[in-house]
N, C-alpha and C positions, 0 to 999 in steps of 0.2 A: 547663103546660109550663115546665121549668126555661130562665128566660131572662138571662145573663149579662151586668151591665152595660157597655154596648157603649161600649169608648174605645180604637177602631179607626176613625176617620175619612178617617184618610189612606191607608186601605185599599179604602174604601165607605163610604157614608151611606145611613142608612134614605131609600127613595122618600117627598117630601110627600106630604100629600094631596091638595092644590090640583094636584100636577104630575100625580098618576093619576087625578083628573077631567078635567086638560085633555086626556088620553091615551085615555080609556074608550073615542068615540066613535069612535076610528082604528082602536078593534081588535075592533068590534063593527059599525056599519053604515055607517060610511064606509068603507069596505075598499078602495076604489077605487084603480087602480095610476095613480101622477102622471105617468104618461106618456102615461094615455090621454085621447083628446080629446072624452069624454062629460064627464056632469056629476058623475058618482063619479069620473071621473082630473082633471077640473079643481076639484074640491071639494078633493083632498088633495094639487094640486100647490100652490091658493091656501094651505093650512094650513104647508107648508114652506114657502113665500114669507116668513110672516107667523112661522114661526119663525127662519128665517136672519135677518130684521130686529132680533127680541130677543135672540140670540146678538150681533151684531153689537155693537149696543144696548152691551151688557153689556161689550162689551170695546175702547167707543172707535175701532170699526171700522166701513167701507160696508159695507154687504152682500154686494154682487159680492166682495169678498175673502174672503168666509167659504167654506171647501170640507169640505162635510160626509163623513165616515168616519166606521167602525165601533168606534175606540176612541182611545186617545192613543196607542200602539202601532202601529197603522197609519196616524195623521196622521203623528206621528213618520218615521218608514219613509218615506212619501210624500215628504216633502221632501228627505229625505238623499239617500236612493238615485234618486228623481225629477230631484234636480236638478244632482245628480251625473254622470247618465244625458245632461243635456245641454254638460256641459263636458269640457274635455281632461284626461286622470286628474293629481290634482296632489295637495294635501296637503288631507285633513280635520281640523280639530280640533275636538276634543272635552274639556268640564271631564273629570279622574277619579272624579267623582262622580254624573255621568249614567247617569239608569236604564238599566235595560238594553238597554230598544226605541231609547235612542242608542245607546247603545256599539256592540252589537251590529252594528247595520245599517251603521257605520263602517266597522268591523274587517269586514265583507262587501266593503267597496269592494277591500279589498288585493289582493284576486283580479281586479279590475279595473286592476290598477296602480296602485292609490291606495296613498300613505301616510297611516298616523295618527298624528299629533300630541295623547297627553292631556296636558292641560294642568293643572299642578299646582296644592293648593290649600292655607292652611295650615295650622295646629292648630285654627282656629274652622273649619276648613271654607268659609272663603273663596279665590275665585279668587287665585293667587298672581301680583303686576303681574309681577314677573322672568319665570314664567315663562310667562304669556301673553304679554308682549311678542319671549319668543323662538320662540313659535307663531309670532308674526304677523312675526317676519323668514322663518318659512319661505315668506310670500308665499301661506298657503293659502285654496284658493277657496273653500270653506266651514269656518262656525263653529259650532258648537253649546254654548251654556252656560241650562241652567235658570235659572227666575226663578226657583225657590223647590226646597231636597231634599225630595223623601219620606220622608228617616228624621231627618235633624236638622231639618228645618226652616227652616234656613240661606237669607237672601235675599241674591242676588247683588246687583252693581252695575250691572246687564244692559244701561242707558243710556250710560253710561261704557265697558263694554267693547264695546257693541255698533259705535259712536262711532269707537274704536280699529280696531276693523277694517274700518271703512267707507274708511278711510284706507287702508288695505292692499288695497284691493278684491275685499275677500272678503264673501261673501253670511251674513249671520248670524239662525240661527233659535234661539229658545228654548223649552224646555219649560215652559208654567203650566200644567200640568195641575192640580200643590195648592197653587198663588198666587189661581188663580179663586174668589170667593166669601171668599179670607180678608184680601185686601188689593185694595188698587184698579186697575183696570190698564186703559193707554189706549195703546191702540195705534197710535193717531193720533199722542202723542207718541213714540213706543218706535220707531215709521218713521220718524220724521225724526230721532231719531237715530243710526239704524243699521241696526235690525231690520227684516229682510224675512220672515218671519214665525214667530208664536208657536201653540204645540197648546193646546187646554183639553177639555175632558171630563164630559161630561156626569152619570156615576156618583158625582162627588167631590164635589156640589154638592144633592144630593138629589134628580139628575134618574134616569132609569133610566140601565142598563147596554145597550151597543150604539150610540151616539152618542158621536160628539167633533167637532170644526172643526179643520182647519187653516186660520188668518188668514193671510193670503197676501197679499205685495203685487203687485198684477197685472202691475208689471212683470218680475218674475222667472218664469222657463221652468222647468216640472216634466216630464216624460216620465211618465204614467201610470203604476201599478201593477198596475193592471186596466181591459184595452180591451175594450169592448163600444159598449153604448149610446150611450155621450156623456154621461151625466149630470155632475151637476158640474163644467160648466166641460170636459167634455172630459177631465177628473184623475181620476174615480174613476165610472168604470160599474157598472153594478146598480142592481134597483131597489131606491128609497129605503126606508129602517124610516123608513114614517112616523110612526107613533106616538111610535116613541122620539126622533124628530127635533122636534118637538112638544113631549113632555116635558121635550126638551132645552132648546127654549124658555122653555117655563112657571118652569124651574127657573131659567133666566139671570135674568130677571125679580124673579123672587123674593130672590136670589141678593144683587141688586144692592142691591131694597130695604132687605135688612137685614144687609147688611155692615158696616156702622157699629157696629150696637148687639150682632153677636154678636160682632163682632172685642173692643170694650171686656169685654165678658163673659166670653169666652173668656180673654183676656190676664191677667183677675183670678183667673181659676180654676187656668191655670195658673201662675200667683204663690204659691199657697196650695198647688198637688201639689208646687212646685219647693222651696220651704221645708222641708213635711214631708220630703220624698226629702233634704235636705241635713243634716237632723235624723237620717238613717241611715247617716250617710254613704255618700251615693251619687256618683257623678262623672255632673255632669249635661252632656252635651257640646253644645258653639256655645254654651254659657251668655253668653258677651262679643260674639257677634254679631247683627245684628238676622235675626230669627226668625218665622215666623208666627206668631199670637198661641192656637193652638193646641197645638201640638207641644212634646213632651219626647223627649230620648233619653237614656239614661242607666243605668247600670252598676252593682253592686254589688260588690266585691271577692270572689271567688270562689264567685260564683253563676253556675252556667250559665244563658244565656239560654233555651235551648229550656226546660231544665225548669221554670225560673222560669214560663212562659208556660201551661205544662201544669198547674201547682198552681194557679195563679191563675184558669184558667177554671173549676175545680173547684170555687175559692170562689167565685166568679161574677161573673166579671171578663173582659173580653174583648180582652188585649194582643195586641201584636206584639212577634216580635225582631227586627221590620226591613224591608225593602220586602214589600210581600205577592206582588207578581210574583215577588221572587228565593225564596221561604218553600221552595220543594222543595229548596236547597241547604244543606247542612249548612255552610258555612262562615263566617267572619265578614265582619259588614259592609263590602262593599268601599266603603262615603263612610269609616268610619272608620278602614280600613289606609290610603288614601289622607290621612286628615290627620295617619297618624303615631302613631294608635292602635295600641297592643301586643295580639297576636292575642288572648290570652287574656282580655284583659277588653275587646273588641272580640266576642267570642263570647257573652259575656254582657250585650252590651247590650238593652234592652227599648225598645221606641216607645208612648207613648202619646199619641195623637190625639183632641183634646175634640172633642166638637161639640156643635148645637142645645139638646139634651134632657137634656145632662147638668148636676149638679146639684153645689152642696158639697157635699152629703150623698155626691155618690158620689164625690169627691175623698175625703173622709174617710173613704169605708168600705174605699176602695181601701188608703190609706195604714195603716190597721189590719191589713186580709186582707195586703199587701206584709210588716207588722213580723211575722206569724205565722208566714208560710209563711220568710224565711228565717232565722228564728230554730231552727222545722221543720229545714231543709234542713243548715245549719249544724250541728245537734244529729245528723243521720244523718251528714255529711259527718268529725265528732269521732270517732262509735263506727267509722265503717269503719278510720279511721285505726288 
């Protein structure tokens, strides 16, 4: 089977294998539902106990603050519109660079009365202090700014802004869904100064798909998004995916282990794609700000992105042009019309995302199949002329 080197991480990561052994036994003969009170519902309510510990674990958190969902789009959701749900409708902000399961759920409160406030950011793709601080004279009761983008890779200041608005007594939640596994992060310090909680995600990290947390500081008030049972704290009803809550686990664990040595690994590897790409001249963007040690984003001068994406799987390459949630839209990257990026070569921007398994060898083969295919394109783009 023709299989394409995969450098699309900040899309999905291949399942471990240590995480689909720890997961086998939940979806074969521990099948038991965690609610029930024999010894198959308290075998797999003990198994989620013991994985909300290694999520936790992983991110500088108690336990009890960890609240399991089905992806970082519905933890996301959970706290906006949850907590939204229990104050008087006032002003949300939002970075312009938040995915879309923020934006979105935001721009839903307006129907509630709410206004949004996005908050601007500047040519690296950083929060802009001007004009977050004039969010935070709107006095808004919630904030929302990513630790880390999906398409540039851009790391916020998220201690410092979150700080800023504590002051303003506004409740401030971040997205690490693709900060988990590729930088450190401690929630313990992130609450005391500001943050009342942050999403992560279990698919981004090598765990399976159907799991994410939202970390929650217990003293902030959410209104459900789904009433049933009570599970979770009473936040999110239904019964549990255990397996994948499990794997969730297995994967934090793992995760934590060896964040050190893939983070030095990755950051060298992307040194070596960032060079060759500059040797094309490519505009590689956030280049001057700090970044996961993963991620590139980056442009070619009158290459379309989509087709760039389409040749390239063909040579056996497996990019993005951009968040893989937003991929059904034809349009250009909204983090990079938001720092100022001109639409057209914003349309042709490309994401690549390292992970684990990948190798110089596929740095180098990639930077070869990239000089073919637009030299290719370039030569059809002359003759149409």
């Amino acid at each position: 089977m023709f299989a394409p080197a995969y450098l699309d991480h900040n899309a999905t990561t291949p399942l471990d294998a240590g995480v689909l052994e720890a997961m086998l036994p939940f979806l074969k003969e521990r099948y038991g539902n965690p609610s029930s009170r024999h010894e198959y519902g308290r075998a797999a309510r003990a198994a989620i106990d013991a994985a909300r510990q290694q999520v936790a674990a992983a991110v500088g958190a108690h336990p009890t603050e960890v609240v399991f969902a089905s992806g970082g789009s519905e933890a996301n959701n959970l706290f906006i519109k949850g907590a939204a749900a229990c104050l008087k409708p006032g002003t949300v902000a939002v970075s312009a660079i938040e995915h879309p399961c923020v934006r979105e759920p935001a721009n839903d409160l307006k129907r509630l009365g709410w206004s949004v406030h996005e908050i601007a950011v500047d040519a690296e793709g950083r929060v802009a202090e001007t004009d977050f601080s004039a969010a935070l004279a709107k006095r808004p009761a919630l904030v929302s700014v990513m630790l880390a983008n999906n398409e540039t890779g851009v790391l916020q200041d998220v201690p410092a802004l979150a700080s800023q608005a504590r002051t303003a007594k506004a409740w401030f939640h971040t997205d690490a869904v693709q900060a988990l596994g590729k930088v450190a992060i401690d929630f313990r310090a992130l609450n005391a100064a500001g943050v009342n909680a942050l999403t992560i995600s279990s698919h981004k990290i090598h765990g399976p798909k159907g799991a994410a947390a939202l970390v929650l500081d217990k003293r902030i008030e959410l209104k459900p998004l789904v009433s049933g049972g009570g599970q979770e704290r009473n936040l999110r009803s239904g019964t549990e995916n255990v397996a994948a809550i499990v794997g969730f686990g297995a994967a934090c664990e793992l995760a934590v282990a060896r964040l050190e040595a893939d983070a030095a690994r990755l950051n060298e590897l992307r040194g070596q794609l960032e060079e060759g790409l500059t040797a094309f001249g490519a505009t590689v963007f956030s280049r001057n700000a700090p970044r996961l040690p993963n991620t590139t984003f980056f442009a070619l001068a009158g290459i379309d992105g989509e087709t760039l994406v389409a040749q390239l799987d063909r040579a056996g390459f497996a990019v993005a042009s951009g968040s893989a949630c937003s991929s059904v839209s034809p349009e250009p990257s909204h983090t990079l019309l938001a720092m100022g990026v001109e639409g057209d070569m914003a349309k042709g921007a490309l994401r690549l995302s390292l992970g684990r398994a990948n190798t110089e060898d596929d740095v180098a083969r990639f930077l070869q199949a990239l000089g073919e295919t637009t030299r290719k394109l370039k030569g059809l783009a002359a003759v149409a002329a």
